[in-house]
Structures are given as structure tokens and as C-alpha cells.
C-alpha positions in Angstrom: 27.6 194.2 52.0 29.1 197.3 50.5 31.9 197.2 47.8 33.7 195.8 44.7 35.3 193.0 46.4 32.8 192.0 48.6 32.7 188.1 49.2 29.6 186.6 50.6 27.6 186.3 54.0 25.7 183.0 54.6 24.1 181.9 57.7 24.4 177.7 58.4 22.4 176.0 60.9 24.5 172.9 63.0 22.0 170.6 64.2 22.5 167.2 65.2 25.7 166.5 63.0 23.7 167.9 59.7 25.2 171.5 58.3 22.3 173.8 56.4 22.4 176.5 54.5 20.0 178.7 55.5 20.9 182.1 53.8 23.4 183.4 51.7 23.7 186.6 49.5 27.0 187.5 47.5 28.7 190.7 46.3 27.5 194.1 46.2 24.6 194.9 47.6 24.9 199.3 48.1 25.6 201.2 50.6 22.7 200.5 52.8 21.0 198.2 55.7 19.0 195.2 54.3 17.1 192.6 56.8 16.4 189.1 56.7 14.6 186.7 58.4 15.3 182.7 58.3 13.1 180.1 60.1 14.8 177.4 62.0 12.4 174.5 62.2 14.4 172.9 65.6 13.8 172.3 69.2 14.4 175.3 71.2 18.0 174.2 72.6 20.6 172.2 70.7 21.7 173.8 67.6 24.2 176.4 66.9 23.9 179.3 64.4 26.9 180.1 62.1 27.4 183.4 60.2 30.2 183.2 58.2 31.7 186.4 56.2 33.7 185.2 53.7 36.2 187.7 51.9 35.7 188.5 47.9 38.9 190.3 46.8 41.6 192.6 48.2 40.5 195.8 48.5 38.1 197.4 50.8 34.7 196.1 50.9 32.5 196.0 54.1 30.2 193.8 55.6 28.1 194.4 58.8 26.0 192.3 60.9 23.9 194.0 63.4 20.9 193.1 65.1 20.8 189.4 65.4 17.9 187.8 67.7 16.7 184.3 68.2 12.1 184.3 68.5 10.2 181.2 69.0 7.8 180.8 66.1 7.6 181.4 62.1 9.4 184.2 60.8 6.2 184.4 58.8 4.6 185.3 62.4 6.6 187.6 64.2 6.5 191.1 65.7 8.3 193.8 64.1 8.3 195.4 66.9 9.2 195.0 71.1 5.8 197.1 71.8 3.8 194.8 70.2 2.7 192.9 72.7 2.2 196.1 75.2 -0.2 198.0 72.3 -1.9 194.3 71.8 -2.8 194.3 75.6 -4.8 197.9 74.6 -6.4 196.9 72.1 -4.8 198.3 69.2 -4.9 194.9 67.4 -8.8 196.2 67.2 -8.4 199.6 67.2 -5.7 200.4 64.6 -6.6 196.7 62.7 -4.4 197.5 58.9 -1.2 198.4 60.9 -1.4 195.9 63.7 -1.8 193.1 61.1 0.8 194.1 59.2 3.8 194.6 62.0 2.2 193.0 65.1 1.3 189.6 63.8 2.1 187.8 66.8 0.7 189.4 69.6 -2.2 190.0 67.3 -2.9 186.5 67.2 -3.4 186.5 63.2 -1.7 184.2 62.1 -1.9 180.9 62.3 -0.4 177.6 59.6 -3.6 175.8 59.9 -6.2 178.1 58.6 -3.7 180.5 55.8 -4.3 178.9 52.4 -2.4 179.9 49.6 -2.3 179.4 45.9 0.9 179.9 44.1 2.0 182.1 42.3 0.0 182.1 38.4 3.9 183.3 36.4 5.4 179.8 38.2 8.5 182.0 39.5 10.8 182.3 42.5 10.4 186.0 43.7 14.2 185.6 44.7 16.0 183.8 42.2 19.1 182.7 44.7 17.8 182.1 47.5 13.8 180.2 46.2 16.2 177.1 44.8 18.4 177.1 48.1 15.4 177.1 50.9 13.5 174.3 48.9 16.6 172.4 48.9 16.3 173.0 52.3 13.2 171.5 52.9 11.3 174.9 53.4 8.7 174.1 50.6 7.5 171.6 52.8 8.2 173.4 56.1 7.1 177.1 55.4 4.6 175.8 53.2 2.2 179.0 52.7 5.0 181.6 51.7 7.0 179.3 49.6 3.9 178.1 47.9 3.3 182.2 47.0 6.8 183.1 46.7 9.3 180.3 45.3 6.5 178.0 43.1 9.3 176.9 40.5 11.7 176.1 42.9 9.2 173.8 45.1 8.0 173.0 41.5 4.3 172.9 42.1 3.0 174.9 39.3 0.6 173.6 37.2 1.4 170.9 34.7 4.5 170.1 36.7 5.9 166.3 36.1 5.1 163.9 39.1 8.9 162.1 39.0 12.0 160.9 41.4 14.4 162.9 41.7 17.1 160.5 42.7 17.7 156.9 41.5 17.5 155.8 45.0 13.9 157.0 45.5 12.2 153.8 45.4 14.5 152.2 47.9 14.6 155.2 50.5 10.1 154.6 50.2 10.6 150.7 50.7 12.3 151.5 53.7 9.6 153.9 55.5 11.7 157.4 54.5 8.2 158.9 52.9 7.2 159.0 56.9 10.8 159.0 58.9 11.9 162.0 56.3 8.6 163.6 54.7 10.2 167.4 53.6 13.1 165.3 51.6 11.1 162.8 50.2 7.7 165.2 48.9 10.4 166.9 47.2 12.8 164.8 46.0 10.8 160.7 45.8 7.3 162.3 44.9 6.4 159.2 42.3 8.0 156.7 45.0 6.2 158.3 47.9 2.7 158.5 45.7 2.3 161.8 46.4 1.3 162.4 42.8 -2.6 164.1 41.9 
């Protein structure tokens, strides 16, 4: 995303008749490559991914999309590399331990949801200021708990001290009629009080 007039690139996910956001960056951002990674938490068949470019300004501005590839599994716990898997199979996960654990994750087998704790972050901030309050509205606080705990605190808003409220008038209606269980990643963030998930 190179240039003056340069619009904005967002990436939606079309699931079952629902349209989220799960990325989007706008205007300049240099002369260079940047990567991303967004975590889709669907069944493997059934949804479609849009990218969508979306012009700023006459005037020449650029915006490239290279490299795009679907995994299974967090993008917390991915490979950053095809070879992974081959240098897993010889050992290096032992062998070379600092490096594998840092771009092999996967086929290192080190990762894993249930045992990764994670405190957030003592400041209360969103490392990424545009995209921390877009992913929690997105559910991820709840679904990609252990990064967004560490890496968007303000935007799930679970720093210390936080108010235990409702979001939205409707809260205690949605929990009367079972949406704390039918839609848990809405409700813990949105219908907290309603839901009792206060501490």
C-alpha cells in the first residue's frame, strides 16, 4: 500500500449469510512488503474470503496482494516455513530448539490453546490501535484468547479495575433467552453483567 492516494485493503469473511471484517489497513504504508495473518474460526469448507482494494484518490498509488494461502489451525500456530515439517521429522525441533520454536511452531508441536496462559498486558493497551478494537468486535478476544489477552487488553477491556456492565440495552433479554450459551464470544463481550460473567 504505496502512495498519497492510497485507499484501503480489507479482507471480509462470508459465512453463512454474516459479513466480517477481518482486516483492514488504510493509506500509506511505504514502499515496502508487510504480512498479515487473520484466523478464521469456521469449518473447513463453506465460506468465502473477500479482499477488497478500494481506491483513495486519483493519482497513482499501488496496492499489491501476493502470497495468499489458506492453513488449518491458529495463525498463532503456524509454520513460517514449507520445510518445517521435513526439518521437524530430523529432529531439529530438538536440535536447533530457539529457532524451531520461533518459525516452526506447528510441526514442532509447541503450541497448544489449552496449556499457554497469558496475563495481559500491565499499560492496559492495544499494541495496534486500528485493528485491537476491530478483532474484539469480532469476537477474537474470546476466540484467540491468549494473544488478544497480551496484545489488545483495552479493546477486550479486561484490565484491571475494568467495570463489569451491558453493553447493549437488549442484554438482559438476549441472556433470558439462552444467547450467553447459543452465542458466548458476543455475549462475554457485549452482556457480561447479564451473562454473570462478572469476578
Amino acid at each position: 500500500m504505496y502512495g498519497k492516494t492510497t485507499g484501503s485493503l480489507e479482507v471480509k469473511l462470508r459465512y453463512n449469510g454474516k459479513h466480517l471484517s477481518k482486516f483492514y489497513k488504510h493509506g500509506d504504508k511505504g514502499n515496502f512488503w508487510h504480512t498479515a495473518a487473520v484466523t478464521f474460526n469456521y469449518p473447513l469448507a463453506g465460506y468465502q474470503v473477500e479482499i477488497i482494494a478500494t481506491v483513495g484518490q486519483s493519482g497513482f498509488s499501488d496496492i499489491a496482494i501476493d502470497d495468499v494461502y489458506l492453513d488449518s489451525g491458529k495463525c498463532s500456530c503456524q509454520d513460517q516455513y514449507v520445510k518445517c515439517v521435513k526439518w521437524a521429522r530430523k529432529g531439529e525441533c530438538q536440535k536447533n530448539k530457539k529457532w524451531m520454536s520461533d518459525h516452526c511452531q506447528r510441526s514442532c508441536k509447541i503450541c497448544n490453546d489449552q496449556t499457554s496462559v497469558t496475563t495481559p498486558n500491565k499499560k492496559c493497551i492495544d499494541t495496534n490501535k486500528v485493528q485491537c478494537p476491530l478483532w474484539a468486535k469480532n469476537g477474537e478476544c474470546s476466540k484467540n484468547k491468549a494473544w488478544m489477552l497480551k496484545n489488545c487488553s483495552k479493546s477486550c477491556k479486561i484490565c484491571q479495575g475494568a467495570p463489569c456492565t451491558d453493553k447493549n440495552t437488549s442484554c438482559k433479554a438476549w441472556a433470558k433467552l439462552g444467547e450467553c450459551k447459543k452465542n458466548p464470544a458476543y455475549m462475554k463481550l457485549k452482556c457480561k453483567k447479564s451473562c454473570g460473567l462478572c469476578q
